[in-house]
C-alpha positions as CSV (number, residue, x, y, z in Angstrom):
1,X,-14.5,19.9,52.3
2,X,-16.1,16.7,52.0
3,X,-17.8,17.7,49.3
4,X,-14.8,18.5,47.8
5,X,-13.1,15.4,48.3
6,X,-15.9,13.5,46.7
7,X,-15.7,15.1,43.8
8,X,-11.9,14.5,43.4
9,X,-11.9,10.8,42.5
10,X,-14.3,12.0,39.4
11,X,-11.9,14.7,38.5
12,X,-9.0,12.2,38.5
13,X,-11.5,10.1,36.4
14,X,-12.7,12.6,34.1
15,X,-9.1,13.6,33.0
16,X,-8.0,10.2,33.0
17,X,-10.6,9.8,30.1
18,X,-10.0,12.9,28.4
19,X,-6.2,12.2,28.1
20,X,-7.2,8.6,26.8
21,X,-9.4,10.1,24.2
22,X,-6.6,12.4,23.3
23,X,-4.5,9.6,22.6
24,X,-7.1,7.9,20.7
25,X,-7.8,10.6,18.5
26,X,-4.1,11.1,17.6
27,X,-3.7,7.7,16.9
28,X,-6.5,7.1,14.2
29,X,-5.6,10.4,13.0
30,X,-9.4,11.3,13.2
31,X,-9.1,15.0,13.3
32,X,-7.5,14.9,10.1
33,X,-10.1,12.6,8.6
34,X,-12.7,14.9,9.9
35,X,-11.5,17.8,8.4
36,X,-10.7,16.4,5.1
37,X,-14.5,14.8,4.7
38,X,-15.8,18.5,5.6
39,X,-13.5,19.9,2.5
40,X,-14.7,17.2,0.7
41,X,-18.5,17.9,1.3
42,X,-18.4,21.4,0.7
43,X,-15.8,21.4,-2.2
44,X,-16.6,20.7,-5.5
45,X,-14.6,17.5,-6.7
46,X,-11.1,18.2,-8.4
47,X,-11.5,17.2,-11.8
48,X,-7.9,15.6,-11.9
49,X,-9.2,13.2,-9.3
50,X,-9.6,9.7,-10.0
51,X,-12.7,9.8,-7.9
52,X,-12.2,6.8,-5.8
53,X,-15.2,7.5,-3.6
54,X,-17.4,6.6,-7.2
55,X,-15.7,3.1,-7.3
56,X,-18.0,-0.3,-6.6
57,X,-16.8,-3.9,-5.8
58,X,-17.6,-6.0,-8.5
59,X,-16.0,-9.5,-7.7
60,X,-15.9,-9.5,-3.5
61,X,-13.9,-11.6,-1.4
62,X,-12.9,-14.4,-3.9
63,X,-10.6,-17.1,-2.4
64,X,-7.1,-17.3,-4.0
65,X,-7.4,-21.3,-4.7
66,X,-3.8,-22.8,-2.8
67,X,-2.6,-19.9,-1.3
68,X,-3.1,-19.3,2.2
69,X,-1.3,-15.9,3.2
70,X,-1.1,-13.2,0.4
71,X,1.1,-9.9,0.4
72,X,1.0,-6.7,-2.1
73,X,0.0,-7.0,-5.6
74,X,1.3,-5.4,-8.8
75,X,0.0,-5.3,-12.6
76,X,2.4,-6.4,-15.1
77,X,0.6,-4.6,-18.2
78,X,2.7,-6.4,-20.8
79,X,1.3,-9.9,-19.4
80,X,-2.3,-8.2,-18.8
81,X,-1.5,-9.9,-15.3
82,X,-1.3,-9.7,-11.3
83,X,1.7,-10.9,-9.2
84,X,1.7,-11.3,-5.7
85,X,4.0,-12.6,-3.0
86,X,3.8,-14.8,-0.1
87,X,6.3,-14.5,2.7
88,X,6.1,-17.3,5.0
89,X,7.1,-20.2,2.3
90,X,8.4,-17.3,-0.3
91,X,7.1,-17.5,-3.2
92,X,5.8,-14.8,-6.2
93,X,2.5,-15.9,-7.4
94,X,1.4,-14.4,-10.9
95,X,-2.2,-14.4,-10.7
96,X,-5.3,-13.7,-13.8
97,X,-7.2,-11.0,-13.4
98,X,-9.9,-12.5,-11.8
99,X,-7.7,-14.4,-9.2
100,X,-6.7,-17.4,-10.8
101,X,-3.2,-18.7,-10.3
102,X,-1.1,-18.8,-13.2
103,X,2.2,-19.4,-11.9
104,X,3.9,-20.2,-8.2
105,X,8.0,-19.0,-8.4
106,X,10.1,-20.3,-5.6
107,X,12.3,-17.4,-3.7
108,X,15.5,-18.2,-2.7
109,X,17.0,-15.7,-0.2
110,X,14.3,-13.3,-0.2
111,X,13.8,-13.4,4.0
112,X,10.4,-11.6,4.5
113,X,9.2,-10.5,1.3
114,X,6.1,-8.2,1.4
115,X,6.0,-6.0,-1.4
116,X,6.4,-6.5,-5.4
117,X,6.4,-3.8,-8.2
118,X,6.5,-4.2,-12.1
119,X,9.2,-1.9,-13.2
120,X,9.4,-3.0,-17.1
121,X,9.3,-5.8,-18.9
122,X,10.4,-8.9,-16.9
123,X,11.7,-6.7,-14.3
124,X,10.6,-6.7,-10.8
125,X,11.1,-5.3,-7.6
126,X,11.0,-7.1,-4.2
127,X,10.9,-5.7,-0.6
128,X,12.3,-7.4,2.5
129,X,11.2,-6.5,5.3
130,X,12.5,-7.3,8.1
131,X,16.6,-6.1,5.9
132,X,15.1,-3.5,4.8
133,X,16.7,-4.7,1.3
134,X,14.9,-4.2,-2.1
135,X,16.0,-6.3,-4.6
136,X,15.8,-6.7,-8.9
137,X,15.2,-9.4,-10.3
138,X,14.3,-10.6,-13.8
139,X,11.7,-13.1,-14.7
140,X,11.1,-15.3,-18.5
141,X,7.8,-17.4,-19.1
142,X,9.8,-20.6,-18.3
143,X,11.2,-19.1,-14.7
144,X,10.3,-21.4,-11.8
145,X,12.7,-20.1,-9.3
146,X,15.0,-16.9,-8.4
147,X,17.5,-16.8,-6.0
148,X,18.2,-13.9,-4.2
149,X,22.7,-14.1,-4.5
150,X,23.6,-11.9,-7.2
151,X,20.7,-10.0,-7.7
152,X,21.2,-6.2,-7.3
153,X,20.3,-5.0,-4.5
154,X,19.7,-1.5,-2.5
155,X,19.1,-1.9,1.6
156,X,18.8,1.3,3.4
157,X,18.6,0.6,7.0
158,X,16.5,4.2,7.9
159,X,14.5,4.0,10.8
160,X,14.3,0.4,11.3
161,X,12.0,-1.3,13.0
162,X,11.9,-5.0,12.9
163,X,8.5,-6.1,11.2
164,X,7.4,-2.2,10.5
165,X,9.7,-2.1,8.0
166,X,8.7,-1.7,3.9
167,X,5.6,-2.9,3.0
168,X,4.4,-1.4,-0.3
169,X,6.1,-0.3,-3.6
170,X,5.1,1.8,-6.5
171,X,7.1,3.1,-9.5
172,X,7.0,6.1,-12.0
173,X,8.0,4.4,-15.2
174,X,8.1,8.4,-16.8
175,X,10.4,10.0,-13.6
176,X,12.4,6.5,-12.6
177,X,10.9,7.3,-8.9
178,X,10.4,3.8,-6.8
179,X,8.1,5.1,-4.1
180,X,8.7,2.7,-0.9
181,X,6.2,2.6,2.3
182,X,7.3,2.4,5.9
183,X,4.6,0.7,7.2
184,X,4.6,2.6,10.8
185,X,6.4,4.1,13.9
186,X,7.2,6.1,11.8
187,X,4.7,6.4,9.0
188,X,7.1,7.4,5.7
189,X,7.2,7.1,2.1
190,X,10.0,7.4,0.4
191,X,11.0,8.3,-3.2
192,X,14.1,6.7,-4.5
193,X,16.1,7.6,-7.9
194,X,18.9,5.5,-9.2
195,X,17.1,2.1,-8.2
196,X,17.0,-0.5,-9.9
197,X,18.7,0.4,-12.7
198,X,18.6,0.0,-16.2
199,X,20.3,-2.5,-17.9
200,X,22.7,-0.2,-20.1
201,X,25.3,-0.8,-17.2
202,X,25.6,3.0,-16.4
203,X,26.4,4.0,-13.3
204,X,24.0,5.9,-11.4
205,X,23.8,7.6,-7.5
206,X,21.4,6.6,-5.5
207,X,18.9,9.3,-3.7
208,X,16.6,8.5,-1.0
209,X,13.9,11.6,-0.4
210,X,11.2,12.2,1.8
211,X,8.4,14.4,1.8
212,X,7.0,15.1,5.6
213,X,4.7,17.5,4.8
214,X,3.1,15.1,2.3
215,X,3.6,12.2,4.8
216,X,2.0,14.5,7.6
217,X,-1.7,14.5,5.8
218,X,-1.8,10.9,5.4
219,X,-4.7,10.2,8.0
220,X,-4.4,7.1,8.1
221,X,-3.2,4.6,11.1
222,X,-0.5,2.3,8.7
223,X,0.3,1.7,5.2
224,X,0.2,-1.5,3.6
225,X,0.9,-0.9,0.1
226,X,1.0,2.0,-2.9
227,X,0.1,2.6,-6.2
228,X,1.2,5.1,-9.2
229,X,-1.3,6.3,-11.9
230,X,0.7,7.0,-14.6
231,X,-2.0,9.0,-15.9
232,X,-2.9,11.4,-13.4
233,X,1.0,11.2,-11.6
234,X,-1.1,10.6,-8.1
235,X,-0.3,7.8,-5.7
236,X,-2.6,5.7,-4.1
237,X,-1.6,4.7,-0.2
238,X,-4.1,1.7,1.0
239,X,-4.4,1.4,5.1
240,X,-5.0,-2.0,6.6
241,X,-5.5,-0.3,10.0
242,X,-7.7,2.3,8.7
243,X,-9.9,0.2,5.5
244,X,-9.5,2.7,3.5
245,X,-7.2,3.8,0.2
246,X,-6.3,7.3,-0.3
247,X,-5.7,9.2,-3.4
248,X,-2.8,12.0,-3.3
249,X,-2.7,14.6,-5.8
250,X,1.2,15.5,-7.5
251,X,1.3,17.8,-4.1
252,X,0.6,14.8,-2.0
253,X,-2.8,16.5,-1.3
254,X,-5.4,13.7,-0.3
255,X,-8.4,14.2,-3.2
256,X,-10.4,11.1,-2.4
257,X,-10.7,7.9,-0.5
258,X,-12.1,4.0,-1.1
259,X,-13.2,3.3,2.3
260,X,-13.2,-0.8,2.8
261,X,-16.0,-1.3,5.5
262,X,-19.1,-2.7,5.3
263,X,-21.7,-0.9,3.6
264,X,-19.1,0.8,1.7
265,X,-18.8,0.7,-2.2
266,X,-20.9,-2.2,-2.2
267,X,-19.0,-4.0,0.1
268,X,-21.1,-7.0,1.8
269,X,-18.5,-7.4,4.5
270,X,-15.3,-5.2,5.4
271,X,-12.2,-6.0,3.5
272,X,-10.1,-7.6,6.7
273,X,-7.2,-7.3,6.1
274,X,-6.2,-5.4,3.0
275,X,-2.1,-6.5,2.1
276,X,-2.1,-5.4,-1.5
277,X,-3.5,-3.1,-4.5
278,X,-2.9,-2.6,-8.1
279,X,-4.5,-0.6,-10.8
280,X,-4.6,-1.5,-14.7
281,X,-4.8,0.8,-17.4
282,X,-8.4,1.1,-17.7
283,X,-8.5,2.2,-13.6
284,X,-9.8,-0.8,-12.6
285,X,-8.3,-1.6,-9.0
286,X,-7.3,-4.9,-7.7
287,X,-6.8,-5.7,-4.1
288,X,-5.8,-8.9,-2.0
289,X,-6.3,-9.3,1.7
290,X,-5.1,-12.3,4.1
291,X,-5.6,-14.6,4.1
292,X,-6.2,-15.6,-0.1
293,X,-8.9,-12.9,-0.7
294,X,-9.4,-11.2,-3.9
295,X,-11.2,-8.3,-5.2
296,X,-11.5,-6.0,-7.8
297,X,-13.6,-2.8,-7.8
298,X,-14.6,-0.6,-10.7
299,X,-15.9,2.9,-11.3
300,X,-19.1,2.9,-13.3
301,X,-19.4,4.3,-16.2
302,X,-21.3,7.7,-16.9
């Protein structure tokens, strides 16, 4: 008996530690990682793939010179330029492509902005937050400010959650999809038609979809912003949490990942903390992280 009731503080302990473990495990999603770096290992690499694993950093942690807290990042491929935004004095920043600022826009109304997407030319797409509200605008080479009031908007008010609301955006130019991530609790991207429209002044529904099953294999902790590749139709989904993007196949398969820790794809230091991505036409892949950091990363040539 006394032996017994030694042992039963260790018991208590040893499934105290188990069940924390558990929890652990859930949360980074580290089964699923697991089991997609086994497929991965033994598989031979899908040739639709854009083979993010074979990328390198080739300009690393470059400050953003004035800027001070950066969010998302899109490529505007008519202007062969990047535009970010900044959300505590709101402003969209269009930026070279090695991290120069071009232009600061003042943002009138905008409340939390934290994503932007290039739709077509001088069209834009901004996220809030916090509303939940995505809104068009238009911008000319001479625009130093846009206000908010007027501007067409779409807020959908699913699953709200304060500051773990919409933080990334990515459009299909070829299907008129504007993919939109939920940054967490839950963890959702949505793909919506009818938004923004065109300017022909038709009037078109609005969908909102959802894809769980897709959504389910994301192994990944958060999402901090998306990317389309108009030349594969996959969709990139970078992870602050988790340093690490993740390619997903037209099934919304994962088929590789960029992993953003040190030692990884050159990386001198981890990436830390990764608020934006965009891609160009020739695959290169830009990506911003707070506070003002840029970087770019390639995949060599073969």
């Amino acid at each position: 008996m006394f032996r017994l009731t030694r042992l039963r503080p260790l018991y208590l302990i040893f499934c105290l530690m188990s069940v924390l473990l558990a929890v652990f495990v859930h949360e980074h999603r580290l089964w699923q990682r697991a089991w997609f770096d086994w497929q991965t290992y033994w598989q031979a690499a899908d040739p639709q793939s854009l083979g993010l694993g074979e990328y390198r950093v080739v300009l690393e942690a470059k400050p953003i010179e004035g800027l001070d807290e950066v969010s998302a990042l899109t490529y505007d491929p008519l202007r062969n330029s990047l535009f970010t935004v900044t959300n505590q004095n709101a402003e969209l920043i269009e930026l070279s492509l090695d991290g120069q600022v071009l232009r600061r826009i003042a943002l009138v109304g905008f409340g939390d902005p934290e994503a932007v997407e290039f739709i077509s030319a001088d069209t834009y797409v901004i996220s809030d937050e916090r509303q939940q509200r995505l809104i068009k605008l238009h911008l000319r080479d001479d625009t130093r400010g846009v206000d908010a009031a007027g501007a067409e908007q779409l807020t959908l008010g699913v699953h709200f959650a304060g500051n773990k609301g919409f933080e990334g955006l990515a459009y299909d130019p070829q299907g008129q999809r504007l993919f939109v991530a939920k940054e967490r609790d839950p963890l959702l991207i949505y793909e919506i038609q009818g938004f923004p429209r065109d300017d022909s002044g038709r009037t078109l529904g609005v969908q909102v979809l959802n894809d769980p099953k897709r959504d389910a294999r994301l192994f990944v902790r958060d999402l901090s912003s998306l990317q389309y590749d108009q030349r594969s139709g996959h969709l990139l989904a970078l992870s602050d949490e988790s340093r690490l993007v993740v390619e997903l196949d037209v099934q919304g398969r994962p088929l590789s990942t960029l992993t953003l820790r040190k030692g990884h794809q050159g990386l001198g230091q981890s990436v830390p903390q990764a608020e934006g991505m965009a891609m160009d036409g020739a695959g290169t892949l830009y990506l911003v992280s707070e506070p003002n950091l840029f970087y770019v990363f390639k995949k060599p040539a073969h």
